[in-house]
C-alpha positions as CSV (number, residue, x, y, z in Angstrom):
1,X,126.3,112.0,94.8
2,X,123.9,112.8,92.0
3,X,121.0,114.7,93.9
4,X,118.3,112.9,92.1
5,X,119.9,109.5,93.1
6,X,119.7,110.9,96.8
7,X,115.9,111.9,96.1
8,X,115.3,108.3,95.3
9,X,117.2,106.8,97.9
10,X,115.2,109.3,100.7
11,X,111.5,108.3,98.7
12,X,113.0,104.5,99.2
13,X,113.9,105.1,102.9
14,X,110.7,107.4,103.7
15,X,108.6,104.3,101.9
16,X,110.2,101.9,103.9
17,X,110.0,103.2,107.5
18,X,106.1,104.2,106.5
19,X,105.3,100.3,105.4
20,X,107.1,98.9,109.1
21,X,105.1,102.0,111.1
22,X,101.6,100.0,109.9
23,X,102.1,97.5,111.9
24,X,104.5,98.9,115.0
25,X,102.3,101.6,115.7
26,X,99.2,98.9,115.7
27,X,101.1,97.1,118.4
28,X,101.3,100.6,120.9
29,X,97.1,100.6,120.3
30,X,94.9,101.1,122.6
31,X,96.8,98.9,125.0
32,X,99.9,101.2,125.3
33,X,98.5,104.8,124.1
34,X,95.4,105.6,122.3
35,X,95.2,106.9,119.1
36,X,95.0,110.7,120.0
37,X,97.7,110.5,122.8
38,X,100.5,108.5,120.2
39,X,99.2,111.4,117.7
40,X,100.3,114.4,120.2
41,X,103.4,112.3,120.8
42,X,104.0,112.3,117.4
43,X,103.3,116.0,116.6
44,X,104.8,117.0,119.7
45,X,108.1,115.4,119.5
46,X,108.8,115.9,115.8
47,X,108.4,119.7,116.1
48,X,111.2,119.5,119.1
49,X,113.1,117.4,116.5
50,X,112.8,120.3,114.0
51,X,113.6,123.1,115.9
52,X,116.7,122.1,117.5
53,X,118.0,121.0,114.1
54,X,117.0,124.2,113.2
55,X,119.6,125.9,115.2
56,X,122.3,124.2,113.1
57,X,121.1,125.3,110.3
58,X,121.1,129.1,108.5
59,X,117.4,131.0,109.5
60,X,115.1,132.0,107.2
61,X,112.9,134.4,107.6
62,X,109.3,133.2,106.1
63,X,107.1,136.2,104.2
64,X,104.2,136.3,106.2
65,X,101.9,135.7,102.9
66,X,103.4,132.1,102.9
67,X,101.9,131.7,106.6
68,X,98.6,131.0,104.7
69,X,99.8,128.5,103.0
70,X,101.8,126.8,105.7
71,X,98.8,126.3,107.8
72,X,96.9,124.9,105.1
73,X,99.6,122.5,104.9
74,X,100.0,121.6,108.7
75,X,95.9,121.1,108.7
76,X,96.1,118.1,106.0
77,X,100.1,116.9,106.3
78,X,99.8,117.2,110.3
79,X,96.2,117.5,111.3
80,X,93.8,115.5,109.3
81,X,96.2,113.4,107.6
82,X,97.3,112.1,111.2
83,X,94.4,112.2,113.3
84,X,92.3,109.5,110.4
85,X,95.9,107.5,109.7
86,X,95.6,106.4,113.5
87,X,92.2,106.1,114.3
88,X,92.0,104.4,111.1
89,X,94.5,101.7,112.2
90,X,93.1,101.6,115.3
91,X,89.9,100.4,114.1
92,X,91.0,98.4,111.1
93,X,94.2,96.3,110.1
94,X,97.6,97.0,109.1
95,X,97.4,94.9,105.7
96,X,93.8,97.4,105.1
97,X,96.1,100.7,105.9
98,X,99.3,99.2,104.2
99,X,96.8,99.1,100.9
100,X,94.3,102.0,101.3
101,X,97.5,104.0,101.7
102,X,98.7,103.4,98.1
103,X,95.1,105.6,96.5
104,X,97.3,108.7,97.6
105,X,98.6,108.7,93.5
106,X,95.6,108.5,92.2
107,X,94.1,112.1,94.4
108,X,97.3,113.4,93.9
109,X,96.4,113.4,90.1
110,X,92.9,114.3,90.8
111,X,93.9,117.1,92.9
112,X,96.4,118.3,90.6
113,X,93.9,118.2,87.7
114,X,91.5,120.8,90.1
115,X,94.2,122.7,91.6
116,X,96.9,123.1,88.6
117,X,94.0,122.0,86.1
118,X,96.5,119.0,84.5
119,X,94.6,117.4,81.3
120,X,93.3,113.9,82.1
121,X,93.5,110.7,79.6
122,X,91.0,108.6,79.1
123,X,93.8,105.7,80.5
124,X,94.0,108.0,83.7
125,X,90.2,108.5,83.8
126,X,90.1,104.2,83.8
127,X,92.8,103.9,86.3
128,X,91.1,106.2,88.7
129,X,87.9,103.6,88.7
130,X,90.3,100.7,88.8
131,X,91.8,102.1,91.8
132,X,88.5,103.1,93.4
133,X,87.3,99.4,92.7
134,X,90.1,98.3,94.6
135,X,89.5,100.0,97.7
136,X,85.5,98.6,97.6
137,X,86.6,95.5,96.9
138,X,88.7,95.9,100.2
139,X,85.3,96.9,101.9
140,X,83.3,94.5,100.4
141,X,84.7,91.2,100.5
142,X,86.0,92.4,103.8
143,X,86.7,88.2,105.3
144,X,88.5,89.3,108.6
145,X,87.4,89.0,112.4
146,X,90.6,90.2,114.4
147,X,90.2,91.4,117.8
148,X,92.5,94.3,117.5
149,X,90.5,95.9,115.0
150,X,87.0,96.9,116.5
151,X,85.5,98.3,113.8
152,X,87.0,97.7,109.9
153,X,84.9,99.4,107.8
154,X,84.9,102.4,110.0
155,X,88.7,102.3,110.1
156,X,88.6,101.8,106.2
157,X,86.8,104.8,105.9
158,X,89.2,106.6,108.1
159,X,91.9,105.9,105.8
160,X,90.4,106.4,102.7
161,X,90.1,109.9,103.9
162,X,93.6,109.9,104.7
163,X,95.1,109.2,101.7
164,X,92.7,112.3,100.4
165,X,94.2,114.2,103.5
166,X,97.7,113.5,102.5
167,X,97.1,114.1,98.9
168,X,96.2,117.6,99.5
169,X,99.4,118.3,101.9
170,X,101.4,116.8,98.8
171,X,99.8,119.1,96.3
172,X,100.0,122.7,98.8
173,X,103.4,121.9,99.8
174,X,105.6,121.5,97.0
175,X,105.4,125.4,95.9
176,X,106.9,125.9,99.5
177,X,109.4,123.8,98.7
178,X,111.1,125.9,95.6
179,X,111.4,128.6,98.2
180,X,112.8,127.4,101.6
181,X,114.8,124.9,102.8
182,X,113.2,121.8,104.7
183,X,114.3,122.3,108.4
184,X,112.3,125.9,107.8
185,X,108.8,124.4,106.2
186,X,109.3,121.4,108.7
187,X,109.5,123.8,111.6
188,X,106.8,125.7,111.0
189,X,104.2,123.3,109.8
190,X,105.0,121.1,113.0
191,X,104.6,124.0,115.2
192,X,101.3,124.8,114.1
193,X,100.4,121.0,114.3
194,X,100.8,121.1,118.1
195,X,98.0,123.4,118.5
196,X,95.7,122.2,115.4
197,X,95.6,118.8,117.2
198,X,95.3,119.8,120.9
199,X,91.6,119.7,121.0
200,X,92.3,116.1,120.0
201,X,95.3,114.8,121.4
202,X,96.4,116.9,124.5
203,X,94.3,115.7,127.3
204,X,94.6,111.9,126.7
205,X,98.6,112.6,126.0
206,X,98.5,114.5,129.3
207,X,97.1,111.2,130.9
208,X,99.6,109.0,129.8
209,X,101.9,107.3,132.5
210,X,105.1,106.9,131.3
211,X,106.4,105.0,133.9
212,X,104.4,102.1,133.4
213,X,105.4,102.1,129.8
214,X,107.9,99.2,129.0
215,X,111.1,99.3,127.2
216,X,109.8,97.8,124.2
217,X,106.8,100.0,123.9
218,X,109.2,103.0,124.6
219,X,111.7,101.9,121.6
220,X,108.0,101.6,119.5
221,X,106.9,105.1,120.3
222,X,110.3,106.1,119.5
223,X,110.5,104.5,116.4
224,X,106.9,106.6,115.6
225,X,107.7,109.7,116.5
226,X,111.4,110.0,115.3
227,X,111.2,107.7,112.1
228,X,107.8,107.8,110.8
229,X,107.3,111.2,111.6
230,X,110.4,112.9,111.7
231,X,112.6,111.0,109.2
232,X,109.6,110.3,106.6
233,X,108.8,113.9,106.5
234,X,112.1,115.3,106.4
235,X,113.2,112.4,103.7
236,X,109.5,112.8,101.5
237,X,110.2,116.6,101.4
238,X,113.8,116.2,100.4
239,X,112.5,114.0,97.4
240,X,110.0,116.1,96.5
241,X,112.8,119.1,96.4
242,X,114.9,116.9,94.6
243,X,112.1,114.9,92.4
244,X,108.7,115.3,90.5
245,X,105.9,114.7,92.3
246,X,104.8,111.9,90.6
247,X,108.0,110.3,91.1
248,X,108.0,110.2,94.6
249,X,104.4,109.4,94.5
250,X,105.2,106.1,93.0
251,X,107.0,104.6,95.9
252,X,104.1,104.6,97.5
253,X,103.2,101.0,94.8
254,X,106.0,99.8,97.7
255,X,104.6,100.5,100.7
256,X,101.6,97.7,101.4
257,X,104.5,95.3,100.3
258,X,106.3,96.0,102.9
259,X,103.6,96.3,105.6
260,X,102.1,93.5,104.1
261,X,104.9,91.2,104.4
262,X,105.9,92.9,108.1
263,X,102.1,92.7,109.0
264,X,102.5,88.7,108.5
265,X,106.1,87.9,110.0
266,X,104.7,90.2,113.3
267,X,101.4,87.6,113.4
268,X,99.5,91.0,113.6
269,X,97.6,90.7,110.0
270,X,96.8,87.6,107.5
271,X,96.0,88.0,104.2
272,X,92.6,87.5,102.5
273,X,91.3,86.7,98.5
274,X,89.7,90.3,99.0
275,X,93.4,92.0,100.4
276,X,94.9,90.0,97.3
277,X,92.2,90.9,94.9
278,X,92.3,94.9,96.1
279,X,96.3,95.3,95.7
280,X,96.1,94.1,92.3
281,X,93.3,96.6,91.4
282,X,95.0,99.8,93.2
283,X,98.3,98.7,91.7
284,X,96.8,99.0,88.6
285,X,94.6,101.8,89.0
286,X,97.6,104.0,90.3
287,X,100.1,102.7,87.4
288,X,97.6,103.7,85.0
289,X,97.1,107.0,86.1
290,X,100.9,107.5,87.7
291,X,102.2,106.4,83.8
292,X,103.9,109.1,81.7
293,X,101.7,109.8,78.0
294,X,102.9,111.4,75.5
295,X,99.7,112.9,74.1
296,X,96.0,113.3,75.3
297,X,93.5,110.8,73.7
């Protein structure tokens, strides 16, 4: 098969297990694990995952002037980028996360246009505000009182500075990419993850009793670690091999869909004006800045 077909089939998987995860890892918190200990089970088991694959697989050797770079990486893709994405649905929703999630276009082009200095339109400039608009709008006519999320705005904020987070991984990680396989870059930026996050994760993943854990909640975790973090990463970084980065930015529009509309059938979200109001602004904001122009105006 056509490798660009199988980098949009991998963006449409990776999209898809991300917009189930909002709500499934909401479930595990605090009651099952709290955010820091599901974010060491997450680091921790995906960097198992990724070195015994990497067995199978030929070894590269990495130059040690690309360690730089991968630790950069591992701090926003495994540290930052994790650390806010749970604590921020720990202290907000899944429909809030599902949405906030989708401004990771827009800093992707704004990073892009410091790092790689890309020429902005003045339709990208608008789409930026649109998209920013949407996210206040989330914050402002913020209607909800749910009992599972102590503290919205808080958690808001948390995952506004994850989609940042996230966008910066993006950015540092595709020149990696032209250069070594995925098991490789996956290995490495994984391994440093388990020690970027210990200060955060380690003790209360050390407390956790996994014998009082039920089969459901173990199946959940599961699903965390190996699909959301193993499978989206592995499948996002195939894309991005395979695809611009623009293009597999833009399945991201699909995500809060699908966590949206899981969010509801679950009973663990309902949807507001404001959540209605804010998708159709960051929809917007991110088309208008994700479109293809042909000149600068």
């Amino acid at each position: 098969m056509d490798k660009r077909i199988l980098g949009l089939l991998a963006a449409l998987l990776a999209t898809s297990i991300f917009g189930f995860n909002h709500t499934i890892a909401k479930e595990l918190m605090p009651n099952v694990l709290s955010p820091n200990a599901l974010l060491y089970c997450r680091v921790l088991g995906a960097a198992v995952c990724f070195w015994i694959i990497s067995l199978f697989v030929k070894n590269e050797k990495v130059e040690f002037k690309d360690f730089k770079l991968i630790i950069m990486c591992s701090i926003f893709g495994m540290g930052l980028n994790m650390i806010t994405a749970l604590n921020g649905l720990y202290n907000s929703t899944p429909i809030n996360s599902a949405i906030i999630t989708t401004l990771a276009p827009i800093f992707i082009f704004l990073i892009s246009v410091i790092i790689i200095k890309e020429k902005i339109t003045k339709r990208k400039y608008v789409g930026v505000f649109i998209g920013f608009c949407g996210t206040l709008t989330l914050i402002l006519l913020n209607e909800k009182s749910v009992s599972s999320a102590p503290n919205i705005n808080l958690g808001n904020f948390y995952l506004f500075i994850n989609s940042i987070s996230y966008a910066l991984y993006f950015v540092l990680v595709k020149p990696l990419t032209k250069k070594y396989n995925m098991i490789t870059i996956m290995k490495w930026l994984f391994l440093f993850s388990i020690f970027i996050n210990m200060p955060f994760g380690l003790i209360e993943f050390s407390e956790i009793n996994w014998v009082e854990i039920s089969g459901v909640s173990l199946i959940k975790i599961c699903y965390v670690v190996i699909c959301t973090t193993f499978l989206v990463y592995l499948l996002n970084l195939y894309a991005l091999k395979n695809l611009k980065a623009s293009t597999v930015g833009m399945f991201i529009y699909l995500q809060p869909v699908i966590g949206i509309l899981f969010a509801i059938y679950r009973g663990a979200d309902k949807l507001t004006l404001g959540d209605i109001i804010s998708v159709l602004l960051v929809f917007t904001g991110v088309y208008l800045v994700s479109k293809k122009t042909s000149r600068v105006t």
